[in-house]
Backbone and ligand atoms as CSV (ligand in chain L), in Angstrom:
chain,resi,resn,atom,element,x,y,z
A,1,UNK,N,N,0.841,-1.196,0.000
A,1,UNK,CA,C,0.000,0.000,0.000
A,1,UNK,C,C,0.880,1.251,0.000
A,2,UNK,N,N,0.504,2.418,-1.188
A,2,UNK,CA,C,1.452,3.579,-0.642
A,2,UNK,C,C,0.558,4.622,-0.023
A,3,UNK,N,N,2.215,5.077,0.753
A,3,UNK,CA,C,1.867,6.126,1.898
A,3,UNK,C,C,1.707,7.423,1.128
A,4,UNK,N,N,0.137,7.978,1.171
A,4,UNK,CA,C,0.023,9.373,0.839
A,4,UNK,C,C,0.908,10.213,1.166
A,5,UNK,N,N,1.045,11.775,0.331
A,5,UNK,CA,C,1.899,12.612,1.214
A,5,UNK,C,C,1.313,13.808,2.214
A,6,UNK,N,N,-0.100,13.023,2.411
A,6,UNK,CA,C,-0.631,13.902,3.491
A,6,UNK,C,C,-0.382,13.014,5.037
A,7,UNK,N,N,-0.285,11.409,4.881
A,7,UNK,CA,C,-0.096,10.633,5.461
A,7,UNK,C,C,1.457,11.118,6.280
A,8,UNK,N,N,2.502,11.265,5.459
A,8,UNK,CA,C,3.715,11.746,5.745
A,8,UNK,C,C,3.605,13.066,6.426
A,9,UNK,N,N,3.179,13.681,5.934
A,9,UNK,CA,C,2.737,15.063,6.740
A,9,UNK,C,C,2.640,15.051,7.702
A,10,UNK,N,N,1.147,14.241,7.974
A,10,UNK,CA,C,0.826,14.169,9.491
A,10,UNK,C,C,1.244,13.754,10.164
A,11,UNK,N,N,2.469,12.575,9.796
A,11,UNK,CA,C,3.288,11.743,10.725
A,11,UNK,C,C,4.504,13.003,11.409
A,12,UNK,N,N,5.024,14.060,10.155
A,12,UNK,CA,C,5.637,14.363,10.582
A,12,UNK,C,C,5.521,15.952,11.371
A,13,UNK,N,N,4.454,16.110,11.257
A,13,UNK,CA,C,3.843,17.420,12.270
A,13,UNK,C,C,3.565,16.878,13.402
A,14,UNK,N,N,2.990,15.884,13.238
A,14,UNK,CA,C,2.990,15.673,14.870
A,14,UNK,C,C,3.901,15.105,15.728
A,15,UNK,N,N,4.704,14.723,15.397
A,15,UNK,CA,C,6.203,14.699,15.799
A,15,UNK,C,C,7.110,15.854,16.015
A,16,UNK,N,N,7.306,16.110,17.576
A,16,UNK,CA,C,8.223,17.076,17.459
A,16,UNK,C,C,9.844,16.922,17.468
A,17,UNK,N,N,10.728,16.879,16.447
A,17,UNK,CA,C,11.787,16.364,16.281
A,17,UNK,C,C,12.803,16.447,17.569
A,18,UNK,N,N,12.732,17.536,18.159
A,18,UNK,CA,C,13.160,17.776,19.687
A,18,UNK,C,C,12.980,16.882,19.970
A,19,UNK,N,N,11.411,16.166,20.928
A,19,UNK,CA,C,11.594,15.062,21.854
A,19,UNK,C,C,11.997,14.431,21.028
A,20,UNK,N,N,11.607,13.643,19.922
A,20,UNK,CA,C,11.928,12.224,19.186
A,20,UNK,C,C,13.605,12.168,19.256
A,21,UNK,N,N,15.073,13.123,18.694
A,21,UNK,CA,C,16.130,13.313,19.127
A,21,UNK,C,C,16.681,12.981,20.908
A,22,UNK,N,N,16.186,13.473,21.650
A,22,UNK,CA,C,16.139,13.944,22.565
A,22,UNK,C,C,16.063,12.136,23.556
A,23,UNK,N,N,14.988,11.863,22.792
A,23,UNK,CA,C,14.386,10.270,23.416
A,23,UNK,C,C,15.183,9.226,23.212
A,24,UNK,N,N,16.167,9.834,22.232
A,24,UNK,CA,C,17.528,8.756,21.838
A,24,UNK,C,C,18.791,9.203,22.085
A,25,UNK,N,N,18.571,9.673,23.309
A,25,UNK,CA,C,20.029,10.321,24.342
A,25,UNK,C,C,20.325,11.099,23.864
A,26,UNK,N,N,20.105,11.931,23.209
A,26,UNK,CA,C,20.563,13.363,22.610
A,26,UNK,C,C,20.305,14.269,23.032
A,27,UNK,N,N,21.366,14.833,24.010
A,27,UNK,CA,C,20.999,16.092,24.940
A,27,UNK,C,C,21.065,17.534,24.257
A,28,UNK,N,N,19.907,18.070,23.831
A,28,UNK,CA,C,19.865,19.203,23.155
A,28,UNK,C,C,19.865,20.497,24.167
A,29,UNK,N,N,20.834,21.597,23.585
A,29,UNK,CA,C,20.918,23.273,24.048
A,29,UNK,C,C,20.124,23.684,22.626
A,30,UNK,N,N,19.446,24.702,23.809
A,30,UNK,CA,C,18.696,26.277,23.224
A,30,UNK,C,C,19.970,26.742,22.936
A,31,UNK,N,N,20.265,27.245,21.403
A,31,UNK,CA,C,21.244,28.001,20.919
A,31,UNK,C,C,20.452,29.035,19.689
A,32,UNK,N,N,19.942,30.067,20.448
A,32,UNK,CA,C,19.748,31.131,19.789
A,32,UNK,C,C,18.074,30.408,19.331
A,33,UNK,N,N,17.888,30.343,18.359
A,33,UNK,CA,C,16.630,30.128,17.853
A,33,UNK,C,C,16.647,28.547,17.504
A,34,UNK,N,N,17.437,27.871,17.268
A,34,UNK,CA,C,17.669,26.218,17.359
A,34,UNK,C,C,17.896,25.771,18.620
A,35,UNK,N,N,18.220,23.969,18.383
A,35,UNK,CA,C,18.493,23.489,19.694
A,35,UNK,C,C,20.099,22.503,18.891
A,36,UNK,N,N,20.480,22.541,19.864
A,36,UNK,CA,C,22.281,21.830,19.402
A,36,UNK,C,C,22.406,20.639,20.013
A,37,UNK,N,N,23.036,19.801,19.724
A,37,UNK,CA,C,23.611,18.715,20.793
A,37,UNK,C,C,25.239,17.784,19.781
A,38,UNK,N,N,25.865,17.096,21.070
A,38,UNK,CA,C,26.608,16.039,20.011
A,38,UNK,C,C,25.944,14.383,18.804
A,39,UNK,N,N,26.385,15.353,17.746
A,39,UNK,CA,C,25.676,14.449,16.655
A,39,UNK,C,C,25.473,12.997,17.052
A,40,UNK,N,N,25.025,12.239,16.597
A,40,UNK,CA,C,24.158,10.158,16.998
A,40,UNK,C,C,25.106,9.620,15.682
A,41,UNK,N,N,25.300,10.620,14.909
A,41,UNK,CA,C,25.462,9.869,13.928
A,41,UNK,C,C,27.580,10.135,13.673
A,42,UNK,N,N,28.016,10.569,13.869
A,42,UNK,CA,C,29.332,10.814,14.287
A,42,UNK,C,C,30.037,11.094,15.368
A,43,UNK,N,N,31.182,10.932,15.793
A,43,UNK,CA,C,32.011,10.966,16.838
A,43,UNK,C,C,32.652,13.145,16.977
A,44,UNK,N,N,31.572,13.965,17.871
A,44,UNK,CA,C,32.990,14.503,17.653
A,44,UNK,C,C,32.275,15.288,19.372
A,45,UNK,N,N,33.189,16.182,19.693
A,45,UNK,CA,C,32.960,16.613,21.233
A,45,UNK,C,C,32.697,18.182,21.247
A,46,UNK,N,N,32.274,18.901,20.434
A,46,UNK,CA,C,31.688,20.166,20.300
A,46,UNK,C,C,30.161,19.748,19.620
A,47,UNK,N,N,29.182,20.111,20.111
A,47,UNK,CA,C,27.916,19.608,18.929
A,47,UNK,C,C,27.895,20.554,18.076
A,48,UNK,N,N,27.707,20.196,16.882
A,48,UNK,CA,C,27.012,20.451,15.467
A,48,UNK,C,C,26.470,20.269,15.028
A,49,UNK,N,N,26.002,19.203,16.073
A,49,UNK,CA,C,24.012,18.679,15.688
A,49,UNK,C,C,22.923,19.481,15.717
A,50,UNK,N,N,22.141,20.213,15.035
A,50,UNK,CA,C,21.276,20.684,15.086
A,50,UNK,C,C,19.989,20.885,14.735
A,51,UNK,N,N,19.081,21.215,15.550
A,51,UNK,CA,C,17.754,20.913,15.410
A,51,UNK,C,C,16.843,22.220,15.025
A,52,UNK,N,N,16.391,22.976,14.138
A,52,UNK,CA,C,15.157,23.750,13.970
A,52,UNK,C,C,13.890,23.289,14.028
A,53,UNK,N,N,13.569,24.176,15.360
A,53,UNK,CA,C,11.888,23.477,16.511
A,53,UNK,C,C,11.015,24.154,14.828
A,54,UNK,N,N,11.164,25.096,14.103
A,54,UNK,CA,C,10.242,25.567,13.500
A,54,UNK,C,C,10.259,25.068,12.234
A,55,UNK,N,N,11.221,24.359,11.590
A,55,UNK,CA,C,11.246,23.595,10.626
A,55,UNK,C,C,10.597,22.619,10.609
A,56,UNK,N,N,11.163,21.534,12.163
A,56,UNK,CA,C,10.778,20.118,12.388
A,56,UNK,C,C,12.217,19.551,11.996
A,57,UNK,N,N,13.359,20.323,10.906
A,57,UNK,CA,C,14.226,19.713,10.561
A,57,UNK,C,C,15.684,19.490,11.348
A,58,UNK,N,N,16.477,18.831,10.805
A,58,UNK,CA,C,17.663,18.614,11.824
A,58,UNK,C,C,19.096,18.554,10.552
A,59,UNK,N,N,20.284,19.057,11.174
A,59,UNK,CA,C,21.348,19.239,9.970
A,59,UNK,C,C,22.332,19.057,10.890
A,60,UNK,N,N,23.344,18.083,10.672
A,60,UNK,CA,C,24.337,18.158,11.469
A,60,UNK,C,C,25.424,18.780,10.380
A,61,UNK,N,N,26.422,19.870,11.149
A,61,UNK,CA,C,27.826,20.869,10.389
A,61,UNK,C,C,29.103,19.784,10.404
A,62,UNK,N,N,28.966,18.842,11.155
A,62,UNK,CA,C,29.914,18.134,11.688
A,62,UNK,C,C,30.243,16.883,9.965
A,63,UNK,N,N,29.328,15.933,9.777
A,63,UNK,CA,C,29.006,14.793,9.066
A,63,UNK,C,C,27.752,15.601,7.705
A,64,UNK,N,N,27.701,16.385,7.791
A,64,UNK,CA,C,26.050,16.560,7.081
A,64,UNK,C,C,25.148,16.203,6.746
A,65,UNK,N,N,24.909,15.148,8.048
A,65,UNK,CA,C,23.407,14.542,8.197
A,65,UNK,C,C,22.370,15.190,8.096
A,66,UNK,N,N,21.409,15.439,7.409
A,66,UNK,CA,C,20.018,15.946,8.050
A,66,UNK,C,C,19.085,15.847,7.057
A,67,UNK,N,N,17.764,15.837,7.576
A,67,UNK,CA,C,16.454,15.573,7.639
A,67,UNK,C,C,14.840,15.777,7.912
A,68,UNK,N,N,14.461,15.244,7.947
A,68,UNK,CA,C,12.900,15.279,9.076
A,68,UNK,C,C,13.221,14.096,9.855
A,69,UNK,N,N,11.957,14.139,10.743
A,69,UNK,CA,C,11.431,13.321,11.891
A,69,UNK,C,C,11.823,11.426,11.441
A,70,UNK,N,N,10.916,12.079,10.240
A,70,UNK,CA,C,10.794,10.322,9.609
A,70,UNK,C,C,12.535,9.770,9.236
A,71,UNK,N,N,12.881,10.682,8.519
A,71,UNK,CA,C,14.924,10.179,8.124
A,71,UNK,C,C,15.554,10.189,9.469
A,72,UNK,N,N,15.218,10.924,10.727
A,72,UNK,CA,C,16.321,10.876,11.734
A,72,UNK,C,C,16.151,9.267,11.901
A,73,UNK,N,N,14.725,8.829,12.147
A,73,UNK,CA,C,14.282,7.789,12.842
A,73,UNK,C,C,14.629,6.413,11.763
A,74,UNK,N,N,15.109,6.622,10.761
A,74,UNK,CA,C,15.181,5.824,9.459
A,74,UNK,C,C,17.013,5.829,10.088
A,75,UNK,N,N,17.742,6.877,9.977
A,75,UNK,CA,C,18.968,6.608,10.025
A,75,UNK,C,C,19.214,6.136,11.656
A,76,UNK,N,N,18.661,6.551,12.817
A,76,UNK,CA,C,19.231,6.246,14.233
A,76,UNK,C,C,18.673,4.843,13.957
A,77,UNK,N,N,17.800,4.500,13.810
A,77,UNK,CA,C,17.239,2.638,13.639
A,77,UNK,C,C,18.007,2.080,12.857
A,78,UNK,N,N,18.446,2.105,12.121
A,78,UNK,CA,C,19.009,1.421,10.736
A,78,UNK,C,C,17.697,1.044,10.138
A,79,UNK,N,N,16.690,1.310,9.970
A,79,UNK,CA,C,15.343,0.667,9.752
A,79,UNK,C,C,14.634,1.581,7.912
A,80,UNK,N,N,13.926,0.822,6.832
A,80,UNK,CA,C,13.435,1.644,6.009
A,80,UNK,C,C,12.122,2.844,6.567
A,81,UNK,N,N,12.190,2.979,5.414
A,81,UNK,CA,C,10.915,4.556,5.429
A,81,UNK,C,C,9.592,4.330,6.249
A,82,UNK,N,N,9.236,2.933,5.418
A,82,UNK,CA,C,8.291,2.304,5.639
A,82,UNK,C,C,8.054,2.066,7.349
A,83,UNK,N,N,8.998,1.133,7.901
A,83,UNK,CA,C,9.441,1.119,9.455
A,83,UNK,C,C,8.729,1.893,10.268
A,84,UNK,N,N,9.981,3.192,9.745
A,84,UNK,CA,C,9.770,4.495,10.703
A,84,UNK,C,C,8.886,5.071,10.618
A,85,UNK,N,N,7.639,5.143,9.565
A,85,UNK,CA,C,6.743,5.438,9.479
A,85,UNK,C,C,5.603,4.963,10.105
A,86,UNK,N,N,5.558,3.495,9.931
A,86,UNK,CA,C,4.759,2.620,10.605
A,86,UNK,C,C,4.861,2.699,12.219
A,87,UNK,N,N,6.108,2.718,12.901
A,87,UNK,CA,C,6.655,3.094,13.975
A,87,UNK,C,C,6.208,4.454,14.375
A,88,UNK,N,N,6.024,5.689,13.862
A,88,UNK,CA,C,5.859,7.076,14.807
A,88,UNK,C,C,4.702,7.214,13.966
A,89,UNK,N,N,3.745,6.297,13.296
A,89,UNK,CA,C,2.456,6.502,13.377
A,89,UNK,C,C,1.489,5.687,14.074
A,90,UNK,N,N,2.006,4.786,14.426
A,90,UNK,CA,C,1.658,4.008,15.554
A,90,UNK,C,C,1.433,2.507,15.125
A,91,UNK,N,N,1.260,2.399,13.708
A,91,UNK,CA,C,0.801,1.403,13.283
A,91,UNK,C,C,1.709,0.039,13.143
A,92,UNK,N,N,3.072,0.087,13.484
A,92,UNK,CA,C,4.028,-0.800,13.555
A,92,UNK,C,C,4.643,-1.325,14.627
A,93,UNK,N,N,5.510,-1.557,14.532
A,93,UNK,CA,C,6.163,-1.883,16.166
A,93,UNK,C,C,6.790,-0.484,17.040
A,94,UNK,N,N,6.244,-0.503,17.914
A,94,UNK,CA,C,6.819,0.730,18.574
A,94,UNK,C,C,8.135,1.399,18.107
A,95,UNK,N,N,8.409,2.502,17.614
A,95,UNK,CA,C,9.944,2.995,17.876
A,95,UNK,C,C,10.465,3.119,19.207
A,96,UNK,N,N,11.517,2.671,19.097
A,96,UNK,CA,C,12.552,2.997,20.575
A,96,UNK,C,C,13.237,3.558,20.668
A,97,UNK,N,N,13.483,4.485,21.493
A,97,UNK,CA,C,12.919,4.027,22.741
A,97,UNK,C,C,12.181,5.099,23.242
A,98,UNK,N,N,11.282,5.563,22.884
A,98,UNK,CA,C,10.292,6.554,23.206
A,98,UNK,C,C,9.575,6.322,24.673
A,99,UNK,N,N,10.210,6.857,25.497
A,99,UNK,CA,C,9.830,6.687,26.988
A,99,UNK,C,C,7.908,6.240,27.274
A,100,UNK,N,N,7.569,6.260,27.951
A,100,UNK,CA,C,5.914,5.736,27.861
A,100,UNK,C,C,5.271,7.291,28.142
A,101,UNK,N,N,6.075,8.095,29.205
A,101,UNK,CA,C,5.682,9.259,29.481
A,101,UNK,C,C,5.527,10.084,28.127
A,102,UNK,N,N,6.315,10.168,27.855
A,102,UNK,CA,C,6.343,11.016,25.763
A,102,UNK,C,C,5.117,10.562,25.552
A,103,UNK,N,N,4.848,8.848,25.057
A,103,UNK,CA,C,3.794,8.519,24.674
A,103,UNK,C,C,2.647,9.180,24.897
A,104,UNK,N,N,2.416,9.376,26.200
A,104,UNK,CA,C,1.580,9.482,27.033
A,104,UNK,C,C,0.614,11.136,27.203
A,105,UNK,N,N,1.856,11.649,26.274
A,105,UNK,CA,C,1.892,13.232,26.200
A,105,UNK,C,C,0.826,13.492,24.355
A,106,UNK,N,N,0.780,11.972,24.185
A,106,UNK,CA,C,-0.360,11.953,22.686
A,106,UNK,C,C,0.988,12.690,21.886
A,107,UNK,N,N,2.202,12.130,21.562
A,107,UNK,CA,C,2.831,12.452,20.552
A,107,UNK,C,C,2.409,11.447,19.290
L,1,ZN,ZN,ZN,27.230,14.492,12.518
């Protein structure tokens, strides 16, 4: 079955990329109008990971990773589109590790 791109949409508005990052040990700073942390996806000890709350999107300066909600959760899983989709729309196997409290908050 394919996934509409209103389907994608909604998966990824209602996802706020903050917690979803955040829920996979990624300790994010308020830096100016973004949020920063050390990248998931490379080794380095200044972060250049970064997150725009008003985008939804994420770009690391370090590796030049970045994305939406649905690709962070595609690349931190090793998992396809499909997966992560099925996963932060509820319809698959849970993503992890999304605390129960998050859950709980109707993300
Ligand atoms: Zn990186």
């Amino acid at each position: 079955m394919q996934i509409s791109k209103k389907e994608i949409d909604t998966v990824k508005q209602s996802h706020d990329l903050r917690t979803v990052v955040s829920s996979y040990g990624v300790k994010l700073q308020k830096k100016g109008a973004n949020y920063v942390g050390l990248c998931p996806f490379h080794n380095e000890k200044t972060p250049s990971f970064t997150v725009n709350p008003k985008t939804n999107l994420y770009h690391c300066f370090g590796c030049n990773a970045g994305g939406d909600v649905i690709g962070f959760v595609t690349k931190t899983e090793g998992i396809g589109f499909r997966e992560a989709f099925d996963g932060l729309s509820g319809n698959g196997k849970s993503i992890t590790p999304l605390p129960s409290s998050i859950l709980a908050q109707g993300l």
